[in-house]
C-alpha positions in Angstrom: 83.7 8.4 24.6 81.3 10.7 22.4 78.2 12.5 24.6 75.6 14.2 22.9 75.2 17.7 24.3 72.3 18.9 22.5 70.1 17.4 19.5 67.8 18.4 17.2 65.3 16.9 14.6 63.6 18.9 11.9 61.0 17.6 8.8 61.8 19.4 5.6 58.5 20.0 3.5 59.2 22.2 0.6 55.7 22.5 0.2 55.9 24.2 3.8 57.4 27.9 4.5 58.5 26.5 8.1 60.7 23.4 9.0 58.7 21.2 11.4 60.5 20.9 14.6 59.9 16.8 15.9 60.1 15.7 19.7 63.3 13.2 19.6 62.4 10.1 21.3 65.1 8.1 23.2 64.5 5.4 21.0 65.4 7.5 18.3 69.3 8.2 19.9 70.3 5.3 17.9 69.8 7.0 14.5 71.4 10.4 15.9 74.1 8.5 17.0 74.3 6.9 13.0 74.0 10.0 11.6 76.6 11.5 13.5 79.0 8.5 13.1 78.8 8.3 9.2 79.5 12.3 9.2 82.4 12.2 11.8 84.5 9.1 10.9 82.7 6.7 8.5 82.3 8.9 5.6 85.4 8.6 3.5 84.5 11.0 1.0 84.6 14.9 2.4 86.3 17.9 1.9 87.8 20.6 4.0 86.5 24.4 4.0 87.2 27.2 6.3 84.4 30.1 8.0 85.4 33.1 6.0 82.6 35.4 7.9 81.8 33.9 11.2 78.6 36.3 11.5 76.8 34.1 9.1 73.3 32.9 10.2 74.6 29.3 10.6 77.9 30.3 12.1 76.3 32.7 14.3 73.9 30.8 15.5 76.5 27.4 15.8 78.7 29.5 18.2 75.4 30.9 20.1 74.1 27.7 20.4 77.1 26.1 21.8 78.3 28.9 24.2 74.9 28.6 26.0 75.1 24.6 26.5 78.7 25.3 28.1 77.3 28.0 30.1 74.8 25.1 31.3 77.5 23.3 32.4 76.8 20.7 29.2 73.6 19.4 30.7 70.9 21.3 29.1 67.8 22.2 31.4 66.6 25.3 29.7 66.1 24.4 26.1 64.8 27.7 24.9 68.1 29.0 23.6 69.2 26.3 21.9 65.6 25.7 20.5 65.5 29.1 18.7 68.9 28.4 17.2 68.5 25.0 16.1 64.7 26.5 14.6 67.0 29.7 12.6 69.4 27.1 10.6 66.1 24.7 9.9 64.7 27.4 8.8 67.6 28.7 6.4 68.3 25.5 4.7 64.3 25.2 4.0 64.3 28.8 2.5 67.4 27.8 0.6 66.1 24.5 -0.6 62.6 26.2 -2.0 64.4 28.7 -4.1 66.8 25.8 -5.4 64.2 23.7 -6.1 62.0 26.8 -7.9 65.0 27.0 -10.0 65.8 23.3 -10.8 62.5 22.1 -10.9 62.4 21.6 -15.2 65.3 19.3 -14.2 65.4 18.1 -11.1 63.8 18.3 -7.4 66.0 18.4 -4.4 66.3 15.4 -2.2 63.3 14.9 0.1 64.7 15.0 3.9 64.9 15.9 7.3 67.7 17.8 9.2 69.4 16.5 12.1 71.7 19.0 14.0 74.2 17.7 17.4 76.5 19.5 19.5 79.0 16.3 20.8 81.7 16.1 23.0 84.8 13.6 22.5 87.9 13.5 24.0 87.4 16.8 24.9 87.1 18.3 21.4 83.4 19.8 20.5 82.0 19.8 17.1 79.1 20.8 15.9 77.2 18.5 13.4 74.7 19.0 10.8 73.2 16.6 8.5 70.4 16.1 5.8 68.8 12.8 5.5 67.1 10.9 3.6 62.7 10.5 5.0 60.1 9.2 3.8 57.0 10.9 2.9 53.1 9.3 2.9 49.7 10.1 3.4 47.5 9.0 5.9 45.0 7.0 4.5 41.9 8.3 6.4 43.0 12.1 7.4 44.7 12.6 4.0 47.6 14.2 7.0 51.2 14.1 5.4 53.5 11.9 7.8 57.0 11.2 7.2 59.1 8.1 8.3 62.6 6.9 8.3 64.2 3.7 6.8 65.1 0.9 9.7 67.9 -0.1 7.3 70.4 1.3 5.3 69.9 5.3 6.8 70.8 7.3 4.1 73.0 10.8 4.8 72.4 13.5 1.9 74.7 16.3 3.3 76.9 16.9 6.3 78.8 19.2 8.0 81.1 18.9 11.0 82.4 22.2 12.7 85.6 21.8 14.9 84.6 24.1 17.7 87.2 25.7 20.2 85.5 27.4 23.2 87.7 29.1 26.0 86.0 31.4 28.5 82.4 30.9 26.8 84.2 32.3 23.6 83.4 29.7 20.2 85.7 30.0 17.4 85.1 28.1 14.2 87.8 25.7 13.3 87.6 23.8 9.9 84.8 21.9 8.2 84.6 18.3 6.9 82.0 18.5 4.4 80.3 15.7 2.6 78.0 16.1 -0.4 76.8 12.9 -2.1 75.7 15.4 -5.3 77.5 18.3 -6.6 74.7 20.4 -5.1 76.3 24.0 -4.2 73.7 25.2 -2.3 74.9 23.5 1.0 78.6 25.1 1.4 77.8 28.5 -0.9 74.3 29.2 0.5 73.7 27.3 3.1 76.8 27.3 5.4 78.7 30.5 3.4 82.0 28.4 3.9 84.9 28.3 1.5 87.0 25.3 0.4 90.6 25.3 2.5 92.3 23.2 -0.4 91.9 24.1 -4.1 91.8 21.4 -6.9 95.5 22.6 -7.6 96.5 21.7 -3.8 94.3 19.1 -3.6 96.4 17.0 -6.8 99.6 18.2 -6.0 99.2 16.6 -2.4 97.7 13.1 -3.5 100.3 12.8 -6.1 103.0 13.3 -3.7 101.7 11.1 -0.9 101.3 8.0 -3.6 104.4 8.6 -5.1 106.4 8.8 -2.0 104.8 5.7 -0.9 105.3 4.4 -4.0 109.3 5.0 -3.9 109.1 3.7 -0.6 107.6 0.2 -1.0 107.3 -0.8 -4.9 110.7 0.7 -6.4 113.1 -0.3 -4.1 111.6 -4.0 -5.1 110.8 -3.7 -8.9 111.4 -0.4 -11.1 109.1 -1.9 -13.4 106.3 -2.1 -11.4 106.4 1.2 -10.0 106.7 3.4 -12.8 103.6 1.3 -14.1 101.5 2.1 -11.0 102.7 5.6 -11.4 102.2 5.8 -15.3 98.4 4.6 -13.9 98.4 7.5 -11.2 99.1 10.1 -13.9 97.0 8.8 -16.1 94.2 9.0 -13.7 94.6 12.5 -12.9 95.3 13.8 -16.2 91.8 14.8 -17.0 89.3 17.5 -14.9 87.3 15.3 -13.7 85.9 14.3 -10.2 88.2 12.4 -8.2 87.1 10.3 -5.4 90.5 9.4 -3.3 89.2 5.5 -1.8 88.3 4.5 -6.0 91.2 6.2 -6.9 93.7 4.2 -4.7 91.0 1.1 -5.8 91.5 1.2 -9.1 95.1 1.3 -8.8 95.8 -2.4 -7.5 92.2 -3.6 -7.3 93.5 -5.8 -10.5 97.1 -4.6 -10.9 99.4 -8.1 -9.9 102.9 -7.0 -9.6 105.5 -8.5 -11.6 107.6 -9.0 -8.2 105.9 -11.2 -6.1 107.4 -9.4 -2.8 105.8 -6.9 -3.2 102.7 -6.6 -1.2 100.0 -4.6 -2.4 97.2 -4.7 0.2 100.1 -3.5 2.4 100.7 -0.4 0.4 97.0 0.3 -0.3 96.2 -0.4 3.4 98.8 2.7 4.2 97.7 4.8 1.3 94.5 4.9 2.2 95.1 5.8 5.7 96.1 9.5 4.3 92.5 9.4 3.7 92.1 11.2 7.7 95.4 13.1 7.7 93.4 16.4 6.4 96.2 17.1 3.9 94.0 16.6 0.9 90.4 16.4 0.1 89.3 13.0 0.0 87.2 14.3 -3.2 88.3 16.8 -5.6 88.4 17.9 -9.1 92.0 16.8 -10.7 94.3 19.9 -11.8 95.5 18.0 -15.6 98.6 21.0 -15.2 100.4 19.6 -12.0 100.4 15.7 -13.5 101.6 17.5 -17.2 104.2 19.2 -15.0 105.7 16.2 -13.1 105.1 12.9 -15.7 108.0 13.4 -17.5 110.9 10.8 -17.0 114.2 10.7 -18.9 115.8 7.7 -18.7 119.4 6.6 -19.7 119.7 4.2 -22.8 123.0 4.1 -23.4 126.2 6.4 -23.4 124.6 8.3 -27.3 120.6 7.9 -26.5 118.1 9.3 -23.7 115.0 8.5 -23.7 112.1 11.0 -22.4 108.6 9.2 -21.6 105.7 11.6 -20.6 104.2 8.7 -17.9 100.6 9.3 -18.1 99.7 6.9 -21.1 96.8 4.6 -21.1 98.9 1.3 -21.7 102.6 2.0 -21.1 103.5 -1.8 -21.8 102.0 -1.5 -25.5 104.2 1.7 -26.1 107.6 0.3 -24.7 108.4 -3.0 -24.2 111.8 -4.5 -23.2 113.6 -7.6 -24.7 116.9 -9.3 -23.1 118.1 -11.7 -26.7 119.9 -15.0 -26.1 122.9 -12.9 -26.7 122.3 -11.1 -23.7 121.9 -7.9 -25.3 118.8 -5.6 -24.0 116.8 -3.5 -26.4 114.0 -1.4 -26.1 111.3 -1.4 -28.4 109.3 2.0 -28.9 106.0 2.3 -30.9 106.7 4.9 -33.6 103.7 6.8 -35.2 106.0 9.9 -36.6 106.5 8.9 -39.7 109.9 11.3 -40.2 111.6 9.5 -36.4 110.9 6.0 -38.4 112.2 6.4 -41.8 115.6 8.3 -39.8 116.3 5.3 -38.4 114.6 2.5 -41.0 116.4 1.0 -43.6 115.3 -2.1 -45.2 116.5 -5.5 -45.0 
């Protein structure tokens, strides 16, 4: 069961040199208790960094903040500790956001928000949450006062943090961060947190491919070799490129429309399993892909006959229109290989 040692509410107004700190009703515990949810254990896109300086002004005061609640016995009665914290890493993502947004105003304004911070207790692991998200902002019509509001529906987290916490003997040491980032915005791991990604892109790609492959091997080849160096020839071709991979599409867009040729095989069982990886903190759930570890490991040689090997880099875009393979009434098998060097054809053409 999850307890809420300490919360915290602040308005962001960029317009404002001070975060405005807001009274948290108890009505209100429902949307901490959202907010903290979707950053702990709904949100399946993240990634993992490490504290490389834990005298940081969030760090610092995250480890502050949480010795003094566990020197309260985790009931908090004296508030003015944890107040002052909670007020110092307000008050450096609202100095961080106005110099972003002086610097990215001629394209684009940061996302309008409030920041919710939670110390929380489960199964007697404490972590320290942080999240921007999403307000509303209006006028009043008489008093001209600026008011802000949050949606009933649909609660929208920006940015999140969740610091693993270990405290013996009053003593906090940082453990790792799950970090969620719905834009590539910088400014909340580089400026804001100081952190440092625990995986690189490199890591991150070598990991994913192994877990789906192995998986693959494990359910789809022993069943139909033609149907799993297709889903693999799809996996490479994937990841081939630097771009932004998002783990839950990626495993998606593997058998969202894929229907095996072996009718045994079950494919919501094997994405079910793949993307249960998703929480095993051995790769970023999103990354950039590394095109030089798929370049590295999508080559496959396979036997023709007792004169001819055949070497197939498996990261095209359609492998069937490259290769295909015909069984005559004869019985004889024969492989037929799109040619578009003209000096391999005319070695081998001759005409009829």
């Amino acid at each position: 069961m999850m307890e809420i040692l300490y919360r915290s509410l602040h308005n962001l107004d960029l317009s404002k040199e001070n975060p405005v700190r807001k009274e948290v009703p108890s009505d209100f515990n429902s949307y901490i208790v959202e907010y903290i949810k979707f950053a702990t254990t709904e949100n399946k896109i993240s990634k993992v960094y490490f504290v490389p300086d834990h005298n940081t002004t969030v760090m610092h005061c995250i480890a502050d903040l949480s010795a003094n609640v566990v020197r309260q016995g985790n009931a908090v009665t004296d508030e003015t500790v944890p107040m002052e914290l909670s007020d110092s890493i307000a008050r450096k993502l609202l100095a961080i956001e106005r110099i972003v947004q002086t610097r990215m105003a001629h394209i684009t304004n940061v996302q309008r928000g409030s920041i919710v911070q939670a110390l929380i207790l489960e199964d007697g692991e404490y972590r320290f949450i942080i999240a921007k998200v999403e307000h509303s902002e209006w006028y009043d019509g008489e008093t001209l006062a600026k008011n802000f509001g949050f949606p009933g529906e649909n609660k929208r987290v920006w940015k999140s943090a969740v610091v693993d916490l270990s405290i013996e003997d009053g003593n906090v040491i940082h453990g790792n961060i799950k970090v969620f980032c719905n834009t590539g915005a910088q400014y909340w791991t580089r400026d804001f947190l100081e952190v440092k990604e625990a995986n690189s892109d490199k890591v991150n790609t070598e990991n994913v491919l192994s877990i789906v492959v192995r998986e693959l091997k494990r359910s789809v080849k022993k069943k139909s070799l033609y149907d799993y160096y297709n889903l693999k020839n799809s996996l490479n071709h994937a990841l081939q490129s630097d771009k932004m991979i998002n783990y839950p599409d990626l495993i998606g867009d593997l058998f969202d429309t894929y229907q095996p040729s072996d009718p045994s095989i079950n494919k919501e069982a094997v994405r079910r399993k793949l993307l249960s990886h998703a929480d095993g903190g051995k790769f970023d759930t999103q990354f950039h892909a590394d095109p030089s570890v798929v370049k590295k490991n999508s080559k496959t040689k396979y036997r023709v006959n007792a004169y001819v090997n055949l070497i197939v880099e498996e990261l095209q875009p359609d492998r069937e229109a490259l290769i295909k393979a015909k069984r005559w009434l004869s019985g004889e098998q024969v492989l037929i290989v799109a040619c578009d060097d003209e000096d391999t054809f005319e070695a081998f053409y001759k005409e009829e």
